[in-house]
C-alpha positions in Angstrom: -65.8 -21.3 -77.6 -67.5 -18.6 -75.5 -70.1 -17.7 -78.1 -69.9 -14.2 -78.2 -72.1 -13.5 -74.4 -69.8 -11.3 -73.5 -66.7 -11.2 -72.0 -65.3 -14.5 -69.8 -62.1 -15.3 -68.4 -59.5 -14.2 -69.9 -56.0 -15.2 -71.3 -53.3 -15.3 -68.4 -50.8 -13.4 -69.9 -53.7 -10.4 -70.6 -54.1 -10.0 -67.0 -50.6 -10.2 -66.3 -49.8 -7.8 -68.9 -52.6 -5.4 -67.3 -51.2 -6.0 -64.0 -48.2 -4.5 -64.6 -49.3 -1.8 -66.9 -51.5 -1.1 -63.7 -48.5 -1.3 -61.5 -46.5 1.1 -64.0 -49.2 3.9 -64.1 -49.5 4.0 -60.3 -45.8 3.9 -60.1 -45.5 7.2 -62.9 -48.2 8.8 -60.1 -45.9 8.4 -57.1 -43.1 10.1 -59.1 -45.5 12.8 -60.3 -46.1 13.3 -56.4 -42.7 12.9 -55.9 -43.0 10.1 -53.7 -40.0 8.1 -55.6 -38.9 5.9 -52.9 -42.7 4.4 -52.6 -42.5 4.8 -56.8 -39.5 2.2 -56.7 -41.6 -0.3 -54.7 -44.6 -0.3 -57.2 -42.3 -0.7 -60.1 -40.2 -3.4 -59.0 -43.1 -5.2 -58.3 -44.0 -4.6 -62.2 -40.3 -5.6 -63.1 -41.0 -8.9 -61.5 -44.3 -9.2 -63.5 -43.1 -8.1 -67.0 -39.0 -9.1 -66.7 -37.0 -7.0 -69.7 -40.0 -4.4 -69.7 -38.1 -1.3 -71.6 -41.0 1.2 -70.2 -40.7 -0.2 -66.8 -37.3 -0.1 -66.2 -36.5 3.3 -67.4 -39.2 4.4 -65.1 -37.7 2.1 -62.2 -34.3 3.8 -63.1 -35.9 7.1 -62.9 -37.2 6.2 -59.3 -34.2 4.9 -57.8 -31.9 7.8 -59.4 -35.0 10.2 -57.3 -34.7 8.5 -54.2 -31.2 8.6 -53.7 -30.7 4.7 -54.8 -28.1 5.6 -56.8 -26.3 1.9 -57.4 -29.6 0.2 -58.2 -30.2 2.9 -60.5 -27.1 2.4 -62.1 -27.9 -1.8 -62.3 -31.3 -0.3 -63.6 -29.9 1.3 -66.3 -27.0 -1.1 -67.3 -30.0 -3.4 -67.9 -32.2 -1.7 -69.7 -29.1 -1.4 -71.8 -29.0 -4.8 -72.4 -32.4 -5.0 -73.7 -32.1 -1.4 -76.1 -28.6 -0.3 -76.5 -29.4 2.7 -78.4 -31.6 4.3 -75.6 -30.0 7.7 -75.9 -32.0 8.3 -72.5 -30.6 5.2 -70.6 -26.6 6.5 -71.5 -27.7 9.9 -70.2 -29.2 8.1 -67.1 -26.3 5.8 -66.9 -24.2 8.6 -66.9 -25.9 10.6 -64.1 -26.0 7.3 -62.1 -22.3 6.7 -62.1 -21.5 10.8 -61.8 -22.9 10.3 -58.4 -20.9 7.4 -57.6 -18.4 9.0 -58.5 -17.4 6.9 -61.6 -16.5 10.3 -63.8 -15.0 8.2 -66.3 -17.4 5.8 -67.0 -20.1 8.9 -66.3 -18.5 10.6 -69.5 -18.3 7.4 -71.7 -22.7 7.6 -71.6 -22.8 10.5 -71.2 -20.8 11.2 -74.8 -23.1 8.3 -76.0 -26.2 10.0 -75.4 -25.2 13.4 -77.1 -24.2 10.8 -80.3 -27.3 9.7 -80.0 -29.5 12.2 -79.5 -27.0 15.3 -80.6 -29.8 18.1 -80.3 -30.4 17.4 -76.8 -29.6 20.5 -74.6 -30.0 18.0 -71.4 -27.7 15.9 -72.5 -25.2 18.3 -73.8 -24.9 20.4 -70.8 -24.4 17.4 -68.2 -21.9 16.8 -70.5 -20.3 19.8 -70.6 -20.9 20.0 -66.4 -19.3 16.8 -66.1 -16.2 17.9 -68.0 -15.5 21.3 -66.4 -15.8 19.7 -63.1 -19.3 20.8 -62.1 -22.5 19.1 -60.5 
């Protein structure tokens, strides 16, 4: 016991825990500054850290999607799928992802899941809408 003289070393999984919380909040900052490419790096590196992280790999997702990494994005989002299946978000994500890889069909399956989802989103609703009359 450490008899209350203040704070000693602490539990493993704390610091890990605050390790990838740290690596999450630099990696939001990059985005910000739109610096997504550099973004991805931080986060995979929390990925690693804190596997099945929801938080993490929506923002990972994010980063990819920015930077162009369009596949990884998609494999970013198909797991955070795994872990939340309701995340309105990740089917909207999802969506995007495959739109660009020019997977329309699969595109409009998420897509029409996250408008049942989250049916008062205008973001979803109109890249629904853009997918289906053939726009970007």
């Amino acid at each position: 016991m450490d008899g209350g003289s203040g704070p000693g070393p602490r539990d493993p999984d704390e610091l890990e825990h605050e390790s990838a919380y740290a690596l999450l909040q630099r990696g939001h900052e990059l985005m910000r500054s739109r610096h997504h490419a550099q973004a991805a790096i931080v986060l995979e590196r929390a990925a690693r850290v804190e596997p099945g992280k929801g938080s993490i790999l929506e923002a990972l997702g994010r980063a990819f999607y920015n930077s162009g990494q369009h596949e990884r994005s998609r494999q970013t989002f198909e797991a955070l799928l795994e872990i939340d299946p309701s995340a309105d978000y990740a089917h909207y994500a999802l969506g995007q992802s495959l739109k660009q890889l020019r997977r329309r069909g699969e595109a409009r399956t998420h897509l029409r899941l996250a408008v049942a989802l989250n049916p008062s989103s205008s973001l979803y609703r109109s890249a629904l809408d853009r997918l289906e009359t053939g726009g970007r």
